[in-house]
Structures are given as structure tokens and as C-alpha cells.
Residue, then its C-alpha position, 0 to 999 in steps of 0.5 A: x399452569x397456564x402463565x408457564x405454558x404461555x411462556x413456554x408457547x413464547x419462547x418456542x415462537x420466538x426460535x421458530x422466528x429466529x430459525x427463520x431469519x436469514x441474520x442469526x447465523x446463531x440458529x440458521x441451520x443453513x448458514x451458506x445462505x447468510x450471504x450474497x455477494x450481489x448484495x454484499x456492496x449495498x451493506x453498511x460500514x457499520x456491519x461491513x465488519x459482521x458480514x467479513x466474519x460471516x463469509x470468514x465462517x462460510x469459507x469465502x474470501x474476506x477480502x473480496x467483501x472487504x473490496x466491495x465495501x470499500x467500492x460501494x459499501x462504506x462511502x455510499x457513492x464516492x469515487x475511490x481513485x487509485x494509480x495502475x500498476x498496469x497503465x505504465x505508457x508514458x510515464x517518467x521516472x527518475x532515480x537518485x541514488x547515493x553512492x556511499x555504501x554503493x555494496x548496498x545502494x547498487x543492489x537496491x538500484x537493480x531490484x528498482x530497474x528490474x521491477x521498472x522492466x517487468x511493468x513495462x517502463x522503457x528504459x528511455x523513460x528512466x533518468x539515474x542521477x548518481x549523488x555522493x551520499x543519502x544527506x544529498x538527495x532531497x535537493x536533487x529530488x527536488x530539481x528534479x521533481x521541478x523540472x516538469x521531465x518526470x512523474x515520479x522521482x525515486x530516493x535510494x541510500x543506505x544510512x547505516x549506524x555507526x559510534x556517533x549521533x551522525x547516523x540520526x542527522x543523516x537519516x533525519x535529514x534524508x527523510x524529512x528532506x525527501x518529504x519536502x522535496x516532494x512537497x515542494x515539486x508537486x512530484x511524489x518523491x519516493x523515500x528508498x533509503x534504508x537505515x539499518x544498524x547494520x550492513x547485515x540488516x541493509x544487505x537483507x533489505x537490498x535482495x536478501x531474506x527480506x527482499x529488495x527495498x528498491x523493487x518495493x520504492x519502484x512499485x510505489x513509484x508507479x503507482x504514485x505517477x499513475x495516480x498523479x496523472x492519470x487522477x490529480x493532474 
């Protein structure tokens, strides 16, 4: 009898520990206790993904943990650079936009310009360059990223698939050639060319059911020539 009641005096001490500590949310009966959010930034990546479920559980926002991993927790005392959305003063942006399949392009340009507006760009600051189609405005971007005039430069076209192989070649040759120009420049050169099988897809992608592309390139624009700028010029 006594082993069994050593064992049993064991097992009761070790849930009494277990009841204890405030990381077994298996037996803490307080669970809202689990975490602070002034400690949560000094957690580590290897228990950021733990400590998210946590504070799932306990009604709190995940990505507020996950905001303060990523500032303090995951990279100890790294910097973490960002571009604004915000801090627009000053900034240039130019637009090349592809003329063939303009039912479509027009529209991507105005979700752009709008979106320019509503975070504070002056319309003095924004330059339209109107090219013939998709497959000519990476060497455009290009001149114009190399200017030294703009801090972002937006791509927009529509390449739509047709009966023949021309669709791969153009859209192809528009991506890869957007990506050079901005290597190139040294200016972020935002890819805005939609590639749909159909006009149904690109009018749905250009203000329909699924938004506006060109808004969405503009956003990037933005926070590209700010994070350029303001960080890595």
C-alpha cells in the first residue's frame, strides 16, 4: 500500500503544480490570465505561434500578437522598414497605360487616379503616359524610372487570351519586362496588367465584383516610393 499511496501523493502534487503555472492552459482554471500584451513583444519566434493561439482562445485579436512579434518579438532588436500610406508629400508618380483593350484599361486608370486622390497625391505630381499596347510599356518604364522625375512608376494593360500563343508572348513579355525596367531604373516599376481569359474576367477585375486592379497597383505604388524614399534612398 504505501508505493500506491506514494504514487498517488506524486500525481496529486504534480496537478497542484500544473494548476499553478500560469503556461498550462490545460489546467489553469483562469485562463484570461495566460497572457499580457505588455509581455507579449519580449516572446519568442518559437512560441509566437503558441502564444497566437492563446490569445485566439481568450477572444483577443491575433494579429495585434502577431504585430508585436514581428516588431520586437521574432527579430530581437532589428529595424523593420516600412513605406506609408499616410506621408504622400512630395512623392511622384508616373502611369503607363496600354491603349489596346482601353474598355478595360480606362477603368483601371480611374480606380489608379482615384485612389492617388483619396491618399492625398496632387495631381501635379502624377504624369499619364498613354502607350499603344501591354508589350510597350516596360521600355517606357524604364525611361521613365531613369529620369530621376518619379518615385514610382505604374504599369497598366490588359492582355486577354485569344486562339493563338500571342497571349503567352505578350503577357510574358509585359512581366518580365516590367520587372527589368525596375530593375534597371532603380525606381519600383508596379506590374497593373491584367491577364484574363476573358473581357468578362478583366471587366470584373477593373471596378467589377472583384475590385479595381488599378486602385490596388496604385496602393503599391505608394507604399514602394515611400519605402524608397523615405528608407532606402
Amino acid at each position: 500500500m504505501a508505493p500506491f499511496a506514494a504514487a498517488t501523493a506524486t500525481a496529486t502534487g504534480l496537478r497542484s503544480t500544473l494548476s499553478l503555472s500560469p503556461r498550462n492552459p490545460r489546467f489553469d482554471a483562469a485562463p484570461k490570465t495566460l497572457l499580457s500584451f505588455s509581455s507579449s513583444i519580449a516572446v519568442s519566434s518559437s512560441s509566437s505561434s503558441s502564444t497566437a493561439l492563446v490569445a485566439a482562445r481568450n477572444g483577443r485579436s491575433i494579429s495585434a500578437v502577431a504585430a508585436a512579434a514581428a516588431t520586437g518579438g521574432a527579430g530581437g532588436g532589428a529595424r523593420r522598414l516600412m513605406g506609408s500610406l499616410t506621408n504622400t508629400s512630395g512623392l511622384r508618380f508616373a502611369v503607363v497605360i496600354a491603349r489596346f483593350n482601353e474598355i478595360v484599361t480606362n477603368r483601371l486608370l480611374e480606380g489608379a487616379l482615384e485612389t492617388f486622390r483619396r491618399y492625398s497625391v496632387r495631381e501635379e505630381d502624377i504624369t499619364v503616359v498613354s502607350v499603344p499596347g501591354s508589350f510597350e510599356i516596360p521600355v517606357v518604364a524604364q525611361q521613365l524610372g531613369k529620369s530621376g522625375d518619379y518615385h514610382a512608376i505604374l504599369c497598366i494593360g490588359a492582355v486577354i487570351r485569344g486562339d493563338t500563343t500571342h497571349y503567352d508572348a505578350v503577357a510574358n513579355s509585359a512581366a518580365s519586362g516590367v520587372l527589368s525596367a525596375g530593375l534597371a531604373s532603380g525606381v519600383p516599376c508596379i506590374f497593373g496588367v491584367l491577364t484574363c481569359d476573358d473581357m468578362e474576367q478583366a471587366l470584373n477585375r477593373a471596378g467589377g465584383k472583384s475590385g479595381n486592379k488599378g486602385a490596388e497597383t496604385a496602393l503599391t505604388a505608394i507604399e514602394m516610393a515611400s519605402l524608397f524614399k523615405h528608407h532606402l534612398s
